[in-house]
C-alpha positions in Angstrom: 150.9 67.9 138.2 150.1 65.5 140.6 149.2 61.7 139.9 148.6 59.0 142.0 148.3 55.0 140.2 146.4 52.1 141.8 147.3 48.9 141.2 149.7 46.4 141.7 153.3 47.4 142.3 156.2 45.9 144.2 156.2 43.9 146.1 154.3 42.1 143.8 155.3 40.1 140.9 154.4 39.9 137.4 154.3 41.9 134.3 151.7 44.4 135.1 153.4 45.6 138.4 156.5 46.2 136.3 154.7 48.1 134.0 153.5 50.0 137.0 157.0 50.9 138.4 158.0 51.4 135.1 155.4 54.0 134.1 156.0 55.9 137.2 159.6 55.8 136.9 158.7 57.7 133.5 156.3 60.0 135.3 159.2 61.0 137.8 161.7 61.5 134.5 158.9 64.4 133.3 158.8 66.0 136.9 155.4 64.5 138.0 154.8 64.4 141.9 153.8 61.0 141.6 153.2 58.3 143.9 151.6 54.7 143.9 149.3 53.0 146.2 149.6 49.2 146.1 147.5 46.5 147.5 148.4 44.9 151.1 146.2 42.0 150.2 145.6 41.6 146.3 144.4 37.9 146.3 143.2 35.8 149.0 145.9 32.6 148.6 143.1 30.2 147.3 142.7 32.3 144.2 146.4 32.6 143.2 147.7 29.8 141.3 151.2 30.3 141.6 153.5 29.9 144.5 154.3 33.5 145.3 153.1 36.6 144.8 156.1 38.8 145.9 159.6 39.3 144.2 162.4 39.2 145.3 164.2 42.1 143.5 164.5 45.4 145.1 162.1 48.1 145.2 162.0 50.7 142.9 163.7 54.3 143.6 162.4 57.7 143.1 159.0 57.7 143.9 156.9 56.1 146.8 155.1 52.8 146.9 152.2 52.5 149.6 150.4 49.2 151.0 147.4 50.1 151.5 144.5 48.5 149.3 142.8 45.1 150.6 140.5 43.6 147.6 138.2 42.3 149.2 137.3 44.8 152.2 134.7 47.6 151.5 135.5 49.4 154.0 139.2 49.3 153.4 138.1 51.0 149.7 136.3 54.1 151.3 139.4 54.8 153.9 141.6 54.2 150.4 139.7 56.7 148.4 139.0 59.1 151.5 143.2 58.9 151.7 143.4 60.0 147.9 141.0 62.4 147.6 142.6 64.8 150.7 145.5 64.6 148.4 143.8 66.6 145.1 145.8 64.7 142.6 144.8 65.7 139.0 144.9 61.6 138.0 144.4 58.5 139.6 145.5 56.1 137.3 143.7 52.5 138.0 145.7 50.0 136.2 143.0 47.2 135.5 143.2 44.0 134.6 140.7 41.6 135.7 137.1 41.6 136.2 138.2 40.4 140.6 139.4 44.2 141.1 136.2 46.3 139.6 134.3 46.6 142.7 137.6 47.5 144.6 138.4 49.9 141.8 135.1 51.1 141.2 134.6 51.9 145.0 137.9 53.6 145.4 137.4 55.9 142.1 134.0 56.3 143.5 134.8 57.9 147.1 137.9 59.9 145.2 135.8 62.0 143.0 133.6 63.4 145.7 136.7 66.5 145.5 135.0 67.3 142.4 138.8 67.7 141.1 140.6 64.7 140.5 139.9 62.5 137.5 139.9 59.0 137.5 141.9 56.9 134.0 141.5 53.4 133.3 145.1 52.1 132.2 143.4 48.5 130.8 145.7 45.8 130.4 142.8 43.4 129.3 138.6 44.6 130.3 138.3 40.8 129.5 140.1 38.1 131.2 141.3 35.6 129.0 140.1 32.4 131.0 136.8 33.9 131.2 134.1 33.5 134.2 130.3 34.7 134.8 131.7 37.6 137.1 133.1 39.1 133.3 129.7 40.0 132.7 128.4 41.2 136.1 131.7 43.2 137.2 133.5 45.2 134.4 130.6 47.4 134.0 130.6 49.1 137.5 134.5 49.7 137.1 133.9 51.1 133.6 130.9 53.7 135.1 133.5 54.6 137.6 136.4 56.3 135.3 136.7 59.6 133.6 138.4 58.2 130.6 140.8 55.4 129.5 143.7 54.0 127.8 144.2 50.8 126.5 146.9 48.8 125.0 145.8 47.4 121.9 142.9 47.9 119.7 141.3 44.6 120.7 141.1 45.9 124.5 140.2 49.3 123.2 136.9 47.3 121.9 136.1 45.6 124.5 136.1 48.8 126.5 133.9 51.0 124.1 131.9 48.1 124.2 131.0 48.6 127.8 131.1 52.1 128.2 127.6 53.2 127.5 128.4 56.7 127.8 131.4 57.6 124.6 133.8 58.7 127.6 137.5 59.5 126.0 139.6 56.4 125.0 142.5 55.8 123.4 145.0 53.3 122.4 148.7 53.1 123.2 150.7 50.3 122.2 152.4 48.9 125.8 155.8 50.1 125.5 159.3 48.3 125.9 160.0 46.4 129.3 163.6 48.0 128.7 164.3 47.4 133.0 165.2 43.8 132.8 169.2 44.6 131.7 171.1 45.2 128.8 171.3 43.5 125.7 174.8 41.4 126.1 177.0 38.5 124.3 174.9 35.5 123.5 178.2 33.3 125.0 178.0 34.6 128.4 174.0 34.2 128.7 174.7 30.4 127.5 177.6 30.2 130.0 174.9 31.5 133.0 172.5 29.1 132.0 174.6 26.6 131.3 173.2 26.0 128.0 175.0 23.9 125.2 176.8 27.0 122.5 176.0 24.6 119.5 172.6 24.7 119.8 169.8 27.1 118.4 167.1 27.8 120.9 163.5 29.2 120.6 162.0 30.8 123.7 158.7 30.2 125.1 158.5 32.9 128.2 156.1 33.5 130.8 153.5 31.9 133.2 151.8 28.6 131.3 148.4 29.0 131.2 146.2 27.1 128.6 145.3 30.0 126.4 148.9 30.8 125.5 149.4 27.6 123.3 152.0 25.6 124.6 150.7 22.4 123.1 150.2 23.9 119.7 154.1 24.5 119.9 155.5 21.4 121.1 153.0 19.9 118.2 155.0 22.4 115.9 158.4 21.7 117.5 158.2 18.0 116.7 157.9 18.5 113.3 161.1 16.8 111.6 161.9 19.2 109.1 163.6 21.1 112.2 165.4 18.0 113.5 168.6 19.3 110.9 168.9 22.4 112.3 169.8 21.6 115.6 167.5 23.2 117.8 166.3 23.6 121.2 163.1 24.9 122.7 163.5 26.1 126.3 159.7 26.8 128.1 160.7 29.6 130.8 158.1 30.1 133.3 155.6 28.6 136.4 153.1 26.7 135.4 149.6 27.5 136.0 148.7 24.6 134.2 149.7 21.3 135.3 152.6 20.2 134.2 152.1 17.0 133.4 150.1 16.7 130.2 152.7 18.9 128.5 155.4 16.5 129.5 153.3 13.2 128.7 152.7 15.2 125.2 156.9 16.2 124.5 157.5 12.1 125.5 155.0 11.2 122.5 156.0 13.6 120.1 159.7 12.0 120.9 160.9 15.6 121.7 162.4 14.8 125.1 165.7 15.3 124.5 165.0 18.8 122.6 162.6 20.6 125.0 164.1 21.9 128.3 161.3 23.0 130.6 162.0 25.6 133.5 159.1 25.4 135.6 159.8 28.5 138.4 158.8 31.8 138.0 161.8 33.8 136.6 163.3 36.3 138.5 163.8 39.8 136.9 167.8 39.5 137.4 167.5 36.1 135.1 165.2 37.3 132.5 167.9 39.2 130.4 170.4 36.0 130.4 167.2 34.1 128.0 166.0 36.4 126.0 169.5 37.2 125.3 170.1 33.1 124.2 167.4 33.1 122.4 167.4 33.3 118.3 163.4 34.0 118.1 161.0 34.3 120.9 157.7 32.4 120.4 154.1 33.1 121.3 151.9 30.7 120.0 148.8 32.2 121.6 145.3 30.5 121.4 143.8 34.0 122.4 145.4 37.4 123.3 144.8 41.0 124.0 148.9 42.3 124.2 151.5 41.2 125.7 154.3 42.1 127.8 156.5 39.6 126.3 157.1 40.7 122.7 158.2 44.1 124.6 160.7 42.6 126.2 161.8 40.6 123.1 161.8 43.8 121.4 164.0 45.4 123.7 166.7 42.4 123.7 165.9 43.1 119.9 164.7 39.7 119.4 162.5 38.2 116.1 159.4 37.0 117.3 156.4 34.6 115.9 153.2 35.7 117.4 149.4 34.1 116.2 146.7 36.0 114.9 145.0 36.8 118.1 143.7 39.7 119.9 146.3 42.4 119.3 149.7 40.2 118.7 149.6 41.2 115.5 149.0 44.7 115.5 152.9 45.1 116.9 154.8 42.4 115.3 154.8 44.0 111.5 155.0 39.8 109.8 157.7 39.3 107.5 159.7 42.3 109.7 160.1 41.8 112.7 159.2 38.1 112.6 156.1 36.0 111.9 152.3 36.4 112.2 150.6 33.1 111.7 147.4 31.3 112.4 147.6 29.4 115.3 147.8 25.8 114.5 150.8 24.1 114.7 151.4 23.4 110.8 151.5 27.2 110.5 154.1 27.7 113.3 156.0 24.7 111.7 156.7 26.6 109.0 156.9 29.7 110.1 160.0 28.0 112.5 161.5 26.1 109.2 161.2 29.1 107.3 163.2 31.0 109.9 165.9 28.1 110.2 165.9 27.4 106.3 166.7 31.0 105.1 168.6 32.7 107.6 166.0 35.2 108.6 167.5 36.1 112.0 169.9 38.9 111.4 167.5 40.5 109.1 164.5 40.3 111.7 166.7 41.6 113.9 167.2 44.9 112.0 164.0 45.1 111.5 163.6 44.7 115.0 166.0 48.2 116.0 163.8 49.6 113.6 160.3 48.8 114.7 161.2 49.3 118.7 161.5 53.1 118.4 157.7 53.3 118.6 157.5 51.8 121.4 158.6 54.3 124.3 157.2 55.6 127.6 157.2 58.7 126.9 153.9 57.9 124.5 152.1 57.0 127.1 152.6 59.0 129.9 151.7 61.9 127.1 148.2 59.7 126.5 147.5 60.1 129.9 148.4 63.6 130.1 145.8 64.7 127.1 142.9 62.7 128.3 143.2 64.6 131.1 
């Protein structure tokens, strides 16, 4: 079998290019001629809110990685597809994410199927933005017409793409498996010791980019509450901010939380990531709106309790009472979700619950998705 994936890939950053390499580093594992084909431009620098969209870690090894896509050049989509389609794969997988990358998509998939052979898949990470914009009505529609069938990763996104496609092509859901690439799981001492991190202190994890919809406000409200103050706690907020910074910092100064928050504002490296999750006594997403996420994978690999909110498809992973908490998100509810957790002791049997649950979660599930939609 031959398959080929679109999307972003190293160089670029972020979770969904590591979900990328990752799935093709499965694919390659199962004997799959596989290779992926990557933009060369993926956002014009105006639109990217960060300040870099490459990493610095190495490339992958075992399969190939290609520059060749430009986002925003028609005619760089045609040569794209013309360049598949001499190749006959059986897939293309187009992993999809935002409504900016249906017309390239949809173009691509377009020129590709003119072999009469290959069949195009949909890998959706989210058919809806979160932040959403007037182009989520106008552009996910085209992309959607484009593609021979899809998977998603959680039931929410699942929705949202039968609501679009008009014509009952085959879907199906698979939960996003672990982010198991990031290390191993290691003593909490020497993670403290790299981070240079106080060992008397607890510490809850916020990780990832900070963007509005993910809550960070509704936690600091929760993380003042004084019933935490005895535990001796700290919460550490890992990630860039998309956001600007300084309303969260003018809001930790008046919820007198100063001295317990300690903010990381750069984009964290994939060498670093294992050192805090691997600190950490419970991750926390307090997410005002959600489809999946990337992060309670990686928390489930460092086998990690988490408190997610009852958004999008959070839930649907995170088994409350578990693996961790699923609460309403409003910061009374994560308040006492976090006490409870302090109070009684929950970690080390979250934790178990944890080594359970994660079992589900392998790569091997959905690179055998793809293969029977095909």
């Amino acid at each position: 079998m031959k398959i080929v994936i679109v999307g972003t890939s190293h160089p670029y950053r972020g979770g969904i290019a590591a979900f990328t390499d990752r799935l093709a580093t499965e694919f390659v594992k199962e004997g799959v001629d596989i290779e992926v084909v990557t933009f060369k431009l993926q956002y014009p620098s105006f639109l990217f809110p960060g300040k870099t969209q490459y990493s610095d870690a190495e490339a992958p090894a075992g399969f190939p990685i290609e520059r060749k896509v430009n986002s925003i050049n028609p005619l760089n989509w045609i040569k794209v597809g013309k360049e598949i389609r001499k190749k006959n794969p059986d897939i293309v997988i187009f992993t999809y994410w935002m409504s900016f990358f249906a017309p390239c998509f949809g173009n691509i998939a377009r020129v590709i199927k003119k072999n009469r052979q290959t069949k195009c898949i949909g890998l959706i990470h989210n058919m809806i933005p979160h932040e959403k914009s007037v182009l989520d009505k106008m552009l996910p529609p085209y992309f959607v017409k484009s593609m021979d069938g899809f998977v998603a990763l959680s039931q929410s996104v699942l929705d949202d793409v039968a609501s679009l496609d008009k014509q009952g092509k085959p879907k199906c859901m698979v939960p996003h498996p672990l982010y198991d690439h990031y290390g191993e799981i290691m003593e909490r001492s020497e993670a403290l010791h790299h981070l240079n991190l106080d060992q008397s202190y607890r510490y809850f994890l916020f990780f990832g980019l900070v963007r509005a919809y993910k809550g960070l406000d509704l936690l600091i409200d929760a993380f003042a509450d004084k019933r935490l103050r005895k535990h001796n706690v700290k919460l550490i907020v890992a990630g860039e901010f998309y956001d600007d910074e300084k309303p969260y910092l003018e809001q930790i100064k008046k919820r007198s939380v100063d001295d317990l928050v300690i903010i990381q504002n750069q984009y964290i490296s994939d060498n670093d990531v294992k050192y805090y999750f691997n600190i950490a006594d419970i991750v926390v997403q307090p997410y005002k709106s959600a489809t999946q996420s990337g992060v309670t994978q990686v928390a489930y690999h460092f086998e990690k309790p988490m408190l997610v909110t009852n958004v999008g498809g959070l839930g649907e992973i995170i088994p409350d009472g578990k693996v961790g908490y699923v609460v309403e998100p409003n910061p009374s509810a994560i308040a006492n979700a976090l006490v409870d957790f302090c109070e009684n002791d929950r970690y080390g049997a979250l934790v178990e619950g944890v080594r359970d649950e994660k079992q589900k979660y392998q790569w091997s599930n959905m690179t055998a998705a793809i293969k029977n939609l095909l």
